[in-house]
N, C-alpha and C positions, 0 to 999 in steps of 0.2 A: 504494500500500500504506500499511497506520497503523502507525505505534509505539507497540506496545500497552504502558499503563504501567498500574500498579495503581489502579485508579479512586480520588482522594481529594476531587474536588470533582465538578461539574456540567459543568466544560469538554468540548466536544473532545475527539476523541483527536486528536495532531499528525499532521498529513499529511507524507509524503516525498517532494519531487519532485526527479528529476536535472534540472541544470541544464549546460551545456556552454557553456564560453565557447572561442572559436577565432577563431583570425589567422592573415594570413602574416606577419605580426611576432612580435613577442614575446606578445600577447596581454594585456597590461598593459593597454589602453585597453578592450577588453572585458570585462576583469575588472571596472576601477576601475567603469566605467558598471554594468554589468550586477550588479556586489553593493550598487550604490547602490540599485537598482532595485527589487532583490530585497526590499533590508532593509523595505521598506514593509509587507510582507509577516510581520511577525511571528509569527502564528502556525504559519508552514508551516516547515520542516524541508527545508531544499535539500542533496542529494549535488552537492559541486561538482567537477567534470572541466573539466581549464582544458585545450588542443589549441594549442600553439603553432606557428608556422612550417609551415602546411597554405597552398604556394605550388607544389603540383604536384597535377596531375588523380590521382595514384596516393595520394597522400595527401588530397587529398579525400573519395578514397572509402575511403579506411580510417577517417577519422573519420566517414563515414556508416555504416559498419559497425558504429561505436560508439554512435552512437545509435540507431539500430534496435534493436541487442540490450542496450540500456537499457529500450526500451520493450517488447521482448518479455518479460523481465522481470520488470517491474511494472507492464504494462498501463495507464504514464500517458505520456502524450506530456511527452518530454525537453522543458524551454525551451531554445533555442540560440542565445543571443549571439553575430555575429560581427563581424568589421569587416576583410573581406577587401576588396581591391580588383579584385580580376579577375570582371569577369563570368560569365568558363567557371567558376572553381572557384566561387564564388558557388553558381551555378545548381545544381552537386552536392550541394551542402551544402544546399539548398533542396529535392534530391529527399528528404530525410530525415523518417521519418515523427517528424516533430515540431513545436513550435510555433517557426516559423522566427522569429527578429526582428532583422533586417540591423538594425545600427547607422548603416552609411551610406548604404544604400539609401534615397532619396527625399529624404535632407537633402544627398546632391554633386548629383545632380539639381535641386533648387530653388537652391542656389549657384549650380549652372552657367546657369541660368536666369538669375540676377540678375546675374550678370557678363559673362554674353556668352563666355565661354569653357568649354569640353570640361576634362574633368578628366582626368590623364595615365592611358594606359590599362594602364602598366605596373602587374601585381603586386608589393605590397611598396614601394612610395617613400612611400607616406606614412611607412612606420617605417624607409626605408633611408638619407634624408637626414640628415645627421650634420653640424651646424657645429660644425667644429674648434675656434671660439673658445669654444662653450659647453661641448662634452666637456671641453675645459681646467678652464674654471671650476668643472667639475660635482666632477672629478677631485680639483683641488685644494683643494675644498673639503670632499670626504671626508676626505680626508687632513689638512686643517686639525683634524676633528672628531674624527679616530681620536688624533693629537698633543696633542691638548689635550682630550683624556676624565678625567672625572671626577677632577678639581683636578692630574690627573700631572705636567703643566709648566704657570707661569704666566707665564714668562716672552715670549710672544707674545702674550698678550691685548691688546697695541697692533695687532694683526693682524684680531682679532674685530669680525664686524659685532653680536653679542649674545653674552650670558654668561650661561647657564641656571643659576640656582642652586636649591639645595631640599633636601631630607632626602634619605639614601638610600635609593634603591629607589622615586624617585615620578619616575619616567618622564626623568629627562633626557639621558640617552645615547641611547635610539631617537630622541628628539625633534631632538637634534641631527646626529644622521643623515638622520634625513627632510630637514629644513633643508637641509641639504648635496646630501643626491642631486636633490630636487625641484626646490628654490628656488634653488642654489648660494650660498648662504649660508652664512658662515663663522662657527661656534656653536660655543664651547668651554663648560666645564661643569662643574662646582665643588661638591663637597657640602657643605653646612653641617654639622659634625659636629658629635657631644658638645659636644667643649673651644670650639669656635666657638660656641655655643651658651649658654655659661656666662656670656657678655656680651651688651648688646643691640647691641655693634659688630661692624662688618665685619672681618673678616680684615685681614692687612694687604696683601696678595696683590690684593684687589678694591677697595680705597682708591680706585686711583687711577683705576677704569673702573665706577663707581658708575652713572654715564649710560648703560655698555651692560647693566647688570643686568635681568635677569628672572625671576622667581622661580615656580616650579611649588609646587602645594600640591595632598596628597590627604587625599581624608576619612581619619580615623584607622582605623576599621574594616577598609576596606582594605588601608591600608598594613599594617598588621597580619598579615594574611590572606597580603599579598607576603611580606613579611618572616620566617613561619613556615614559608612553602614553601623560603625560603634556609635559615634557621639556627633550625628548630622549637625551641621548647621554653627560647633561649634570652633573656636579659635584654634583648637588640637586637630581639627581637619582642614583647618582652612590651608589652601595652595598658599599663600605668604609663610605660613608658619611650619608648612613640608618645605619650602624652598629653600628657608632660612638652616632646619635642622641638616639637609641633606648638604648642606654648601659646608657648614660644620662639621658633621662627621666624616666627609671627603675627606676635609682639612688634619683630624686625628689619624685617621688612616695614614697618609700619607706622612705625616711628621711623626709619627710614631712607628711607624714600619710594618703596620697589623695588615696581613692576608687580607684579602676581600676578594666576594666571591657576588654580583648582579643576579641575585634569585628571581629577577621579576616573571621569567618565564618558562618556571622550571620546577617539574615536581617534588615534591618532597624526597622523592627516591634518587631523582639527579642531582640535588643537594649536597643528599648523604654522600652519594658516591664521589662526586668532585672532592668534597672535601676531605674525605678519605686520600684522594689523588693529589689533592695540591697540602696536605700535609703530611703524608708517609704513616698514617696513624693506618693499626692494622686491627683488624677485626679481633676480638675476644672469642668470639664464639662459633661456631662449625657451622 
């Protein structure tokens, strides 16, 4: 079906397609692939139905029931990302009239080829193995992130493997959380305010961990745009006083030597991962 919009150019109308990601895990690794995938695809319009923990033949077929009556529907064949491991439920989810695309179908297959070993044929261990030593780290590195959120205690930042700093509202509390959950990397996170702002120095707070600084910058328009969706209409959104702090924080960044990294276009995930890349800091966890 199309998303009929009031004709103003020559483009297209946008197409709508359902898309279904499913696991018998959590369905995270279908997602992440499968919206990577999608994004190539900009001009089209995905309804996204994510099917997690489909690790019984009864629930196989209830999410084939779900795509079927996707496609009755709107008469386009569902895309179906999955990354189950059992070949019985597999094969259900393969009876569905849709465009089936196993994630792991053909690439355990060619591993197992290359290594001379069968892949376990239980449902569910690729996402039911759990090491204890990295839940730990994954855990207390959330926790590190939620305790040390946006400048609240600074007295542990001798604890911190990075110290996000930047204006408020340019992304570094998700940023520091992704750090934590993905990477287990331990990111506390600091706004540059006003009065920090009023000088081209560092707080006195971040003096002494200048080495772990990192510093987030967004286009001003943006921040803007954030800033009026929290507190509309006032002086903390207003374009003079994002122009003001952004011409400021520049000015620290570069007299003071802090990494900076223009998030305005860029997901949480490309974030993490730049900044992993433009500081050498390495993952905690597997």
């Amino acid at each position: 079906m199309y998303v009929h919009n009031a004709p103003t150019n020559n483009l297209p109308p946008t197409i709508m397609r359902s898309a279904f990601f499913i696991s018998d895990g959590t369905a995270i690794t279908a997602e992440t692939l499968g919206r990577s995938l999608l994004s190539q695809f900009g001009d089209v319009k995905f309804d996204i139905k994510i099917i997690p923990y489909v690790d019984t033949i009864e629930l196989a077929q209830d999410a084939v029931k779900r795509i079927n009556e996707s496609y009755r529907l709107s008469g386009l064949k569902p895309l179906v990302f999955d990354t189950i491991v059992s070949d019985e439920i597999r094969a259900i989810i393969n009876e569905a009239d849709a465009c089936n695309l196993d994630i792991y179908e053909g690439l355990i297959a060619r591993i197992a080829d290359e290594i001379g070993h069968k892949p376990d044929p239980h449902a569910g261990m690729a996402h039911g193995r759990v090491d204890s030593e990295d839940y730990k780290a994954r855990i207390d590195a959330v926790h590190f992130a939620l305790d040390n959120d946006d400048g609240a205690r600074t007295t542990h930042y001798d604890g911190a493997d990075i110290i996000l700093v930047g204006l408020s509202r340019s992304g570094k509390t998700p940023t520091s959380l992704y750090l934590a959950l993905q990477f287990g990397i331990r990111a506390a996170n600091y706004p540059l305010t006003e009065d920090d702002l009023d000088t081209s120095q560092l707080p006195k707070a971040l003096q002494p961990y200048r080495h772990k600084l990192f510093g987030l910058t967004i286009d001003t328009d943006r921040l803007v745009r954030i800033r009026q969706e929290r507190k509309a209409g006032s002086r903390y959104a207003s374009l003079a006083q994002c122009q003001e702090e952004q011409r400021a924080i520049q000015a620290i960044y570069t007299t003071q030597k802090i990494p900076n990294l223009n998030v305005s276009e860029m997901s949480i995930e490309e974030i993490a991962t730049r900044i992993l890349q433009m500081t050498g800091l390495t993952r905690r966890i597997g």
